[in-house]
MARMIGU-459088 format. One record per residue (C-alpha): x, y, z; residue number from 1. Coordinates in steps of 0.25 Angstrom, whole numbers, plus 5000, padded with zeros to 4 digits. Last residue first. Example, Ala and Ser with C-alpha at 12.3 -4.5 7.8 and 13.67 -1.06 7.14 Angstrom:
BEGIN
DRENSE   east   north     up   num
DRENSE   5055    4996   5029     2
DRENSE   5049    4982   5031     1
//
This chain:
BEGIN
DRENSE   east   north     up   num
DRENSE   5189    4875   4659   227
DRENSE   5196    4883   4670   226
DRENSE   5196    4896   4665   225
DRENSE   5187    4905   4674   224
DRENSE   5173    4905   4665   223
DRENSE   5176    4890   4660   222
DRENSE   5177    4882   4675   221
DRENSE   5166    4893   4682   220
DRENSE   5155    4890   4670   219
DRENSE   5160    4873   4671   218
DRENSE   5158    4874   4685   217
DRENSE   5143    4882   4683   216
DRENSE   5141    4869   4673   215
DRENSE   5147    4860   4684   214
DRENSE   5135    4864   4694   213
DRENSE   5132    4875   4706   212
DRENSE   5144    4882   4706   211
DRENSE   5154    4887   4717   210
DRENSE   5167    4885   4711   209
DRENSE   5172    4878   4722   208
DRENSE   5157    4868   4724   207
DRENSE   5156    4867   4709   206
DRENSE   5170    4861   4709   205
DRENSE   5169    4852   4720   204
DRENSE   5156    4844   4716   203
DRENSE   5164    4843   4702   202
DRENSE   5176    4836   4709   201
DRENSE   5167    4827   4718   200
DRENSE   5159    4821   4705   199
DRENSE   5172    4820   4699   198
DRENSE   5176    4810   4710   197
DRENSE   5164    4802   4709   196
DRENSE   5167    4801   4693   195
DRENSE   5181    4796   4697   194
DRENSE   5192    4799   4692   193
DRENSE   5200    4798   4678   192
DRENSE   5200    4814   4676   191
DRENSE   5193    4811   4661   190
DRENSE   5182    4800   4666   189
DRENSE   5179    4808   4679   188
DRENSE   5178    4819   4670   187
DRENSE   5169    4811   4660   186
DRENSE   5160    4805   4671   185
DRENSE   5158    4818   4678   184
DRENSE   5153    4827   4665   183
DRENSE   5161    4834   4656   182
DRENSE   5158    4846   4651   181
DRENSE   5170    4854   4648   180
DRENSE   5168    4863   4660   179
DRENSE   5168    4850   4669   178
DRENSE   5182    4843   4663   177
DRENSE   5188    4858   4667   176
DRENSE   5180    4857   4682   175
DRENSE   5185    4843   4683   174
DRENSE   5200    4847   4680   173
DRENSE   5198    4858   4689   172
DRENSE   5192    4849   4700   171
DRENSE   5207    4842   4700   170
DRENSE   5216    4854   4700   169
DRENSE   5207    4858   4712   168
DRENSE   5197    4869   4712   167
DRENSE   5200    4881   4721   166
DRENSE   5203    4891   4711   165
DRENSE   5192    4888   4700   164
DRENSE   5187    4902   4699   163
DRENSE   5200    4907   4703   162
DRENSE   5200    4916   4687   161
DRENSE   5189    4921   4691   160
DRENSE   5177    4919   4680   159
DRENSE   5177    4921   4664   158
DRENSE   5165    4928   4661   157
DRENSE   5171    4937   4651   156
DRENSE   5182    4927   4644   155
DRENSE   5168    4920   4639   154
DRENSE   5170    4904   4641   153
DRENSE   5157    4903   4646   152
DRENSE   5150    4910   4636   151
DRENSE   5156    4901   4624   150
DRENSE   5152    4889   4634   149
DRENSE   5138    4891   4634   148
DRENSE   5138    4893   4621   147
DRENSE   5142    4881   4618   146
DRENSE   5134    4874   4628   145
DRENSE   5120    4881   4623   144
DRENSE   5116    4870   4613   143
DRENSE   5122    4859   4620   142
DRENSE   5112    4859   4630   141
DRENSE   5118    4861   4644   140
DRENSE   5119    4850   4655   139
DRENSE   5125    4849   4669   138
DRENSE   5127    4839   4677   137
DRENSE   5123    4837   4693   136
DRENSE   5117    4824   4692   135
DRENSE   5104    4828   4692   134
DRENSE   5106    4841   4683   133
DRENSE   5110    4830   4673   132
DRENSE   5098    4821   4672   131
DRENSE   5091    4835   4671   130
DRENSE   5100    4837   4660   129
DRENSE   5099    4824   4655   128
DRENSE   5083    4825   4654   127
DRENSE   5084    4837   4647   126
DRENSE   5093    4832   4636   125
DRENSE   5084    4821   4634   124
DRENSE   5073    4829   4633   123
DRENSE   5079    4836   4621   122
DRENSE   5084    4848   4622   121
DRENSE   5075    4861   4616   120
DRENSE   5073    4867   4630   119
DRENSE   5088    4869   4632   118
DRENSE   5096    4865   4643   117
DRENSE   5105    4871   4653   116
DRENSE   5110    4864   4666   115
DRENSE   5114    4865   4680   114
DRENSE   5108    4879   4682   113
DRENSE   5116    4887   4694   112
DRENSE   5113    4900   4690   111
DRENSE   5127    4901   4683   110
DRENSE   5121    4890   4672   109
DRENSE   5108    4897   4671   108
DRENSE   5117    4911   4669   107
DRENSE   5124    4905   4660   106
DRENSE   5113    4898   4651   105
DRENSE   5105    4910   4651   104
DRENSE   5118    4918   4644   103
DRENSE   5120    4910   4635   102
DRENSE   5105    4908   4630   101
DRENSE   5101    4894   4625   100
DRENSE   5087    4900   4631    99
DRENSE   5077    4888   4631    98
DRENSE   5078    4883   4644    97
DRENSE   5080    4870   4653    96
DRENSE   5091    4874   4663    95
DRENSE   5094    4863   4672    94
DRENSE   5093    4868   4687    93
DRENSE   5097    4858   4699    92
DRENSE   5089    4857   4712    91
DRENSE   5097    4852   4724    90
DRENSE   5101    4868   4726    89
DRENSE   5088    4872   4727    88
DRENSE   5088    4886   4734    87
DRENSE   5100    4891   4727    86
DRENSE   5099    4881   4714    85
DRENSE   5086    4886   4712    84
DRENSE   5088    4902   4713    83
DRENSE   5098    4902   4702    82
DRENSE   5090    4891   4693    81
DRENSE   5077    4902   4695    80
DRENSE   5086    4916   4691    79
DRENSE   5090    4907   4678    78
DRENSE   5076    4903   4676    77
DRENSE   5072    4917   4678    76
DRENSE   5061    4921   4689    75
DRENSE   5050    4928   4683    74
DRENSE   5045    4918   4671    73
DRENSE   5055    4907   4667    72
DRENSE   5064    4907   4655    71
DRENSE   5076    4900   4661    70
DRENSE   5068    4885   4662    69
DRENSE   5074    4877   4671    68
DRENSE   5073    4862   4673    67
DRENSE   5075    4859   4688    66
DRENSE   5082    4847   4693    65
DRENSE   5082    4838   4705    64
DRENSE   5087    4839   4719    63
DRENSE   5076    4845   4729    62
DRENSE   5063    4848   4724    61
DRENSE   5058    4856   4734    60
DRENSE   5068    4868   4730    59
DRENSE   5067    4865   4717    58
DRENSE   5052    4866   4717    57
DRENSE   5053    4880   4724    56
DRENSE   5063    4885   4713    55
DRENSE   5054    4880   4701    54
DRENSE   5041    4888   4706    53
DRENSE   5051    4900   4708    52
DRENSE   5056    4898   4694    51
DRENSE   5043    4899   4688    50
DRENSE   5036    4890   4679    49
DRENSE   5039    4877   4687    48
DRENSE   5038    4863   4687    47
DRENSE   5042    4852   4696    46
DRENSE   5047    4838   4702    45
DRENSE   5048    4833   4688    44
DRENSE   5052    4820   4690    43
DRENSE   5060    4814   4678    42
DRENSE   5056    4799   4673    41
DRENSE   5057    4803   4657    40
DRENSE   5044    4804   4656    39
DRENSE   5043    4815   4666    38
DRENSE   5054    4823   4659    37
DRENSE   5046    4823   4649    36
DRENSE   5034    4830   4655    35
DRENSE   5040    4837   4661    34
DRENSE   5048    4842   4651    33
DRENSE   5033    4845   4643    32
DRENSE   5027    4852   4654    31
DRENSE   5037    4861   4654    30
DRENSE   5036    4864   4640    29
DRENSE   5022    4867   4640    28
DRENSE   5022    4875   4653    27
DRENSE   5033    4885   4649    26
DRENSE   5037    4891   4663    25
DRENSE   5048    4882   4664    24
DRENSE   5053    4876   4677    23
DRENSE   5055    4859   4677    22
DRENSE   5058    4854   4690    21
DRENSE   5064    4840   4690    20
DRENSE   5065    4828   4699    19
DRENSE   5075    4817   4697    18
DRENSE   5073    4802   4702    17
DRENSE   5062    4799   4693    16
DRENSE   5068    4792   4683    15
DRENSE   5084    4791   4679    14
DRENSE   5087    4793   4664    13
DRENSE   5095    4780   4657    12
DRENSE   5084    4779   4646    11
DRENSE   5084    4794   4643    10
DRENSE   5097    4792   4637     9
DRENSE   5105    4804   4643     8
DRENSE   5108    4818   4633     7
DRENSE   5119    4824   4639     6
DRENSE   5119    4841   4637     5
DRENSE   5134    4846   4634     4
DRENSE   5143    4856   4638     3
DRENSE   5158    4855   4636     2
DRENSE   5167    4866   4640     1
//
């Protein structure tokens, strides 16, 4: 499986039609990615220190994004993204942490987090992950994907074998092409259909397997064998 984190020309970037949260209970740097996310034409709806502050913003907020910080006083990060995307299930969660740790990105992914970043990518790399979130994509930074990888394909955490039972021929080719990375466009382009058509085909799959985003697919696809 292919992970990667898109870097987008900041010229093409859309302006103020997406409003983010930014949780992180270290003023200087929050401050800061405001800040330049606010030159760069983002609406920052929000800031939070503590994850019941950022859960009530989401909940007013509607759609838009939430940066998530996992090191957060009481409440977890991780414990916070689980709690968001029950009660704010427009609001979607990208991960922005220091911890590279395996086991934080797991259970961040599980949680139902859409992305995972570190605090040392580039502006750029943030901005296309939120511009991601929005569209219902996924990034990871490429530092962690490897190992990302290595632990999902552990023989220990492998899941029922049926896990994909009630897919069709047609969304386990797109759940295959989904594990390995690719996004909507390059499946389309590879299954020679439609981009509208995959769109429908990957809406299907997280709604049989029961997951919240294509990187929780991809978990289920390579955990029970079928990428």
């Amino acid at each position: 499986m292919k992970c990667r984190c898109l870097l987008l020309n900041l010229a093409v970037v859309r302006g103020g039609d997406l409003k983010v949260i930014v949780v992180d209970d270290h003023e200087l740097f929050r401050r800061g990615l405001v800040g330049l996310l606010e030159e760069r034409g983002i609406e920052v709806f929000g800031e939070a220190t503590l994850a019941a502050e950022a859960i009530k913003q989401a909940s007013e907020m509607g759609p838009g994004v939430v940066l998530m910080d996992l090191s957060l006083p009481g409440m977890s990060g991780i414990e916070a993204t689980q709690r968001l995307t029950a009660v704010a299930p427009l609001a979607r969660v990208l991960v922005l942490t220091a911890s590279a740790d395996d086991q934080h990105v797991m259970d961040a992914l599980l949680a139902g987090a859409c992305g995972y970043l570190l605090k040392d990518s580039t502006v750029e790399q943030i901005v296309e992950g939120i511009r991601a979130a929005e569209r219902g994509e996924s990034s990871i930074s490429p530092s962690i994907a490897g190992h990302l990888i290595r632990r999902l394909r552990e023989p220990h955490e492998l899941e029922p074998a049926n896990a994909g039972a009630e897919l069709t021929p047609r969304e386990l080719e797109v759940l295959e092409l989904v594990a390995r990375g690719l996004d909507n466009s390059e499946i389309a382009q590879a299954l020679f259909l439609s981009q509208h058509t995959i769109k429908n085909h990957v809406s299907s799959i997280l709604i049989k397997l029961q997951v919240q985003n294509r990187i929780q697919a991809a978990v289920r696809a390579v955990r029970s064998g079928l990428a």
